[in-house]
Each structure stands twice: as structure tokens, then as C-alpha cells.
N, C-alpha and C positions, 0 to 999 in steps of 0.2 A: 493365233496362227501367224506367222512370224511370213513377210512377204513372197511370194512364190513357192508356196507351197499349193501341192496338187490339189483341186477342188474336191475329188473324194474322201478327201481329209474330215472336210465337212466341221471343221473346227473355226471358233473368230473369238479375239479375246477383245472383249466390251470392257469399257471405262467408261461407268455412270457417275456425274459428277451432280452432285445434291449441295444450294447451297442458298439461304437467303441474304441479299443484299440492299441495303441501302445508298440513299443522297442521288445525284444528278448519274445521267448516264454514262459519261466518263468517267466517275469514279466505279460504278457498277461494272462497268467492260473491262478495267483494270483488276479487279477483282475476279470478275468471273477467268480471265485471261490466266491468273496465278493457277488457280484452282486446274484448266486445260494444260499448266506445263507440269500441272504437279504428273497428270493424269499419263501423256506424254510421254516419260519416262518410263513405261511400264512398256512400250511399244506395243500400244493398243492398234487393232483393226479399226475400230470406232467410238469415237468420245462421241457422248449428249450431254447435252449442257437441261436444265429446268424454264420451263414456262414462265415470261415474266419477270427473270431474275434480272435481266441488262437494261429491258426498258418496258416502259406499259404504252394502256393508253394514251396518254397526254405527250409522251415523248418517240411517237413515232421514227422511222428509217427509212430511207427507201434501200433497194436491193444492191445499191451500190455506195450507202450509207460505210457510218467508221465501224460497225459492230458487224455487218458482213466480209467487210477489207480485214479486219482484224482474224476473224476465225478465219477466212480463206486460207492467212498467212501461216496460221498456227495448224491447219490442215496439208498443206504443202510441206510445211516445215517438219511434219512427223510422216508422212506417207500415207496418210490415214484418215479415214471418212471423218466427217463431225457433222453432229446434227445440231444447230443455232435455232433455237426457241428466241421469238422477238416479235415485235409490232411494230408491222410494213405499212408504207403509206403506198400503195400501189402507183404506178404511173397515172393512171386516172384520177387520183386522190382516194381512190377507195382505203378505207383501212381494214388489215385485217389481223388477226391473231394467227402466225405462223409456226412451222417448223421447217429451215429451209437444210437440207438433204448438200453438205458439200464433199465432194471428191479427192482423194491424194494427191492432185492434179490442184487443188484450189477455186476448183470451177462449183459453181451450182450446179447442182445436176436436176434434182429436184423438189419439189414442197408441199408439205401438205397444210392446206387453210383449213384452221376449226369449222368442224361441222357443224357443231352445237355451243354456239358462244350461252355465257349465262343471259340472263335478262338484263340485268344489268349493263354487261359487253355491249350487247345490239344498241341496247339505248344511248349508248356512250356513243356510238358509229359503229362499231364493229358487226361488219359484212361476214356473214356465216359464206362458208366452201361446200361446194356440191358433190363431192365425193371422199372415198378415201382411196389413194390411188398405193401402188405398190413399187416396190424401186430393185431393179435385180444390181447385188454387188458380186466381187470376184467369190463370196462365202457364201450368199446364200442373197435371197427374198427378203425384203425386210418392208416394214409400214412403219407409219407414225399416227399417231393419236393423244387429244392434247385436252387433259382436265376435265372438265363438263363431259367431255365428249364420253364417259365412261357411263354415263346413266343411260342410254341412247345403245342398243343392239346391232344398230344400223352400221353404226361403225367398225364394229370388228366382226359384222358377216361380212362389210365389204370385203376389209382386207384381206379375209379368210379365206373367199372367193380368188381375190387376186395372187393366191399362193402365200402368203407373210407364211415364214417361218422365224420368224422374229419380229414381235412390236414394240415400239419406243416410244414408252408412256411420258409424254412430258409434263410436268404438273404444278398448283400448289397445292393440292392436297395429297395424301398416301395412296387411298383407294381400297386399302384393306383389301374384306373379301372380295370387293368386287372384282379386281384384279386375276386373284386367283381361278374366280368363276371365268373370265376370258378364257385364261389359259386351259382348261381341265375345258371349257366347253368346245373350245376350238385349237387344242392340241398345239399351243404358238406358247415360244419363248416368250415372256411378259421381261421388259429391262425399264424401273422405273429411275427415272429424275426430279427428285422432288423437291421444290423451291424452299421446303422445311429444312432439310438436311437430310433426310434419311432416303435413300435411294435403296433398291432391291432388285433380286433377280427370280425371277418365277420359272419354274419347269414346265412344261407342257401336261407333266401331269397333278399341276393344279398348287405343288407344293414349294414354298419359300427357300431357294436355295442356300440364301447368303442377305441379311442387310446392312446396310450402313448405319453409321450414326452422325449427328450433326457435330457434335464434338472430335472425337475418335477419327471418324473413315465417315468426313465428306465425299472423297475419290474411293471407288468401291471395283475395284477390275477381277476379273472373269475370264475363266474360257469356258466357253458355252459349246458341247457337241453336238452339232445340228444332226449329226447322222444318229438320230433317234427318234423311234416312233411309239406311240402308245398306240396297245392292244388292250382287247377284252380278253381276261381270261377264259370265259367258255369257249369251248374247240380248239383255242390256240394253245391252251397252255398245254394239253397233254402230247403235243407235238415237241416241245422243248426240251424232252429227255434226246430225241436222238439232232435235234439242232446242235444241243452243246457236245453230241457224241461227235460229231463230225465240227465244229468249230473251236471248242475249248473258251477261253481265257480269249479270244478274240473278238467273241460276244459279251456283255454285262446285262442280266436286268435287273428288274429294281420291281417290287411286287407291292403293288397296294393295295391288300384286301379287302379295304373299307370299302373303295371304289370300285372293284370289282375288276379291276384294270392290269396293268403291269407296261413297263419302258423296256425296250428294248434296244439296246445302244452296241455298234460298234468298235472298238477299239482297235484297229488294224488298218492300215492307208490303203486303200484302193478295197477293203469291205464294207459293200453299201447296203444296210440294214434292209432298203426294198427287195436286193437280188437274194437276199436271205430268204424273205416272205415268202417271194415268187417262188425259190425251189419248194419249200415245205409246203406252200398252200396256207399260211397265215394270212388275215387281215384285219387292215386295222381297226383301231375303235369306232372311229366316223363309220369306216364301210361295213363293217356288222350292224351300226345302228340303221344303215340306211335299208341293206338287205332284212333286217327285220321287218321295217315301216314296209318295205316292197311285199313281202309276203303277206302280212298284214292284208294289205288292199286287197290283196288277189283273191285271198280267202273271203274278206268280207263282200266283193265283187260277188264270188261266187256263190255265196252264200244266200244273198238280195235275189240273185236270178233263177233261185229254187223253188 
């Protein structure tokens, strides 16, 4: 989504940048910094960088440190968000494992601290974060979540909760299914960064769009269309013969009968996939799940009191 473009667009083109590095952390931020001009150049909405890749434990920053001046600059210098995975030394001394959130502007705007450091982290110092907070940009909702944190559920109902329609997995591991289980369970973009090389983009419904390689496509960019929702096919779908009568080619889905499911994406600037539902009476997969569980009770309620 190219800057100033209408929000109903509902489009942001991601620049995941996967990449492991060695030696002291000037040589690491020099590195990772190549890797952000490669990415750059695609005129991303948002670069993420991987957990761990510029500095660890033992070489903490603080937030006004060379590795936040640095990406600030290269944030400012593109127009464009970048999320900096690093290890803060808090003003109190606390240390933590980050992802700090900066702005086209160059400014921090926000960060999320691991919720779930390993055992190891804690024992090391590292002060686990008490939440997962959510961050609204000009494109859409977005969260972060960082490694460990993907064993732990707690993490991505927060975010879920807090609207993400986009999570930026910063890591050094992959994540595999478990990734994909985020996404298909809470209906959220999955965009990973992984300190291996191999970075990925997950659909919301559940399925691997595109990955990287560590060789090949360290820098891995994307446009990701947020105006899309997953349905359940029962009730909705036999509504979609007279959706496409009256939208055409301005609507796209995408059917996937394993799951039982189907994506319903617009393709047209100012048609917003919700005002579609709302005319036809579709909804989505969450909210069929949830009106079942509600029926559910009511019945069972009623049932007990017979």
C-alpha cells in the first residue's frame, strides 16, 4: 500500500527480513541494517527484523541505545514502520527481551516485552512483560509476539482480543504448525521473522502463503489484503450465488473444505468485506462458533430445568 492511499483499501505490503548473525553487536547492527536497505527498496509499509539477531543477553541497549538510533533512522529514511527485536536494559536496570514498534516519523511508538521468556532467559535476568498489547497503524491493527511466547495461548487471545489483525512473530525458531494453528484459530495474519533465515507469511485461514529461504530470499515482501474475512461454510455459503450476482469479480474466495471454512476478500477500494456480510446476513467463523456455544447453553440450561 503505497503511502496515502485510502484506508478501505485495507492493503500493507510487509517486508519480513530473516537473518542469522554473528561477532560483537556493531558488527551484527551493520548487518542487520544491509539486510533493512535491501528490504527498503520494495517500498514496504513495515519491515521486522528477528529476535536476537543485533544483540542478546549479555549485550544489552537501552532505548536510546545505537541499534534503536539506527533503525529509527532507516524508519524515517523509508516512511515506514519497523519493528527492532533487541535486549533493553530498562531505565531501572531491568532487562528485557523486546520488540520496540517504530513510526515513519522515527519515533517509538510502541513495544511489546516477552511474555514468556525461556527458563533459561529469566535465569539469565530477563523480566518477563505482563501483557500483549495491540498497536493501531494507518493499515490496520497490528501485535507482536516473540518466540517462546508461542507455547503459551495467553498470548494470542490477548492480542485477539485487542483486534491484531496482523501478528509479527519475531523469533529464533520457525514455529511450524504452531503458527498456522494461531492463525486459523484466531483468524490473524501470522508475518514470521526468523533468526534462521526462513521468514513466512500465514493467511488467517490457517494456510502458508509464501516463505523465505536463508540463502535465496532472506528479505521476503508481501502485500497482504486485510479486507478479508473467514467464514464457515454452513449457512453462508449458499448465500454466495446471489453475493457474486450482484458484486462480480469485486469479490474473491478461496474455499477450503478440509476446514470446513472459506476467505472472503475484496478486491475493489472503498468495498469493505464487513458491509458485504451485513447486506447478505453472513457471519464469520468466530461468530458462528460462538452462536453455537450460545445455543448450546441455552438448550442445556433448559434442559437441567426439566
Amino acid at each position: 500500500m503505497h503511502k496515502g492511499v485510502a484506508l478501505t483499501v485495507r492493503k500493507v505490503r510487509v517486508a519480513t527480513v530473516s537473518f542469522r548473525t554473528k561477532g560483537e553487536p556493531g558488527a551484527r547492527l551493520a548487518e542487520a541494517l544491509k539486510y533493512v536497505d535491501e528490504a527498503g527498496r520494495f517500498s514496504p509499509d513495515i519491515i521486522v527484523l528477528p529476535e536476537t539477531a543485533i544483540n542478546d543477553r549479555f549485550s544489552p541497549q537501552p532505548m536510546d541505545g545505537p541499534i534503536v538510533r539506527a533503525m529509527s533512522e532507516r524508519a524515517l529514511s523509508f516512511g515506514c514502520y519497523l519493528i527492532c527485536p533487541f535486549l533493553l536494559r530498562d531505565e531501572d536496570g531491568t532487562l528485557r527481551n523486546i520488540a520496540a514498534l517504530i513510526d515513519p516519523n522515527g519515533k517509538v511508538v510502541g513495544q511489546y516485552r516477552k511474555m514468556f521468556p525461556t527458563i533459561r532467559e529469566m535465569k539469565d535476568g530477563v523480566v518477563p512483560g505482563d501483557s500483549a498489547p495491540t498497536f493501531q497503524t494507518p493499515f490496520g491493527r497490528i501485535g507482536m509476539a516473540i518466540c517462546f511466547d508461542l507455547n503459551f495461548e495467553q498470548v494470542i487471545k490477548e492480542l485477539a482480543a485487542g483486534g491484531a489483525e496482523v501478528v509479527f512473530f519475531v523469533s529464533a525458531y520457525e514455529g511450524g504448525r504452531q503458527l498456522e494453528r494461531w492463525a486459523l484459530d484466531y483468524s490473524v495474519f501470522i508475518v514470521l521473522a526468523h533468526k534462521g533465515g526462513r521468514g513466512c507469511f500465514i493467511d488467517p485461514s490457517g494456510y502458508v502463503l509464501q516463505r523465505g529461504d536463508p540463502y535465496y530470499q532472506p528479505v521476503v515482501v508481501r502485500d497482504l489484503n486485510l479486507n478479508r474475512k473467514i467464514l464457515h461454510i454452513d449457512d453462508n455459503w449458499r448465500k454466495m450465488k446471489d453475493v457474486f450476482a450482484k458484486y462480480g469479480d469485486a469479490l474473491h474466495a478461496d474455499v477450503y473444505t478440509p476446514e470446513g471454512i472459506f476467505a472472503l476478500e475484496s478486491r475493489e477500494p472503498g468495498l469493505l468485506v464487513e458491509d458485504v456480510m451485513r447486506e447478505f446476513g453472513l457471519i464469520s467463523f468466530h461468530e458462528y462458533l460462538r452462536q453455537t456455544e450460545s445455543l448450546r447453553g441455552s438448550l442445556l440450561t433448559r434442559r437441567g430445568s426439566t
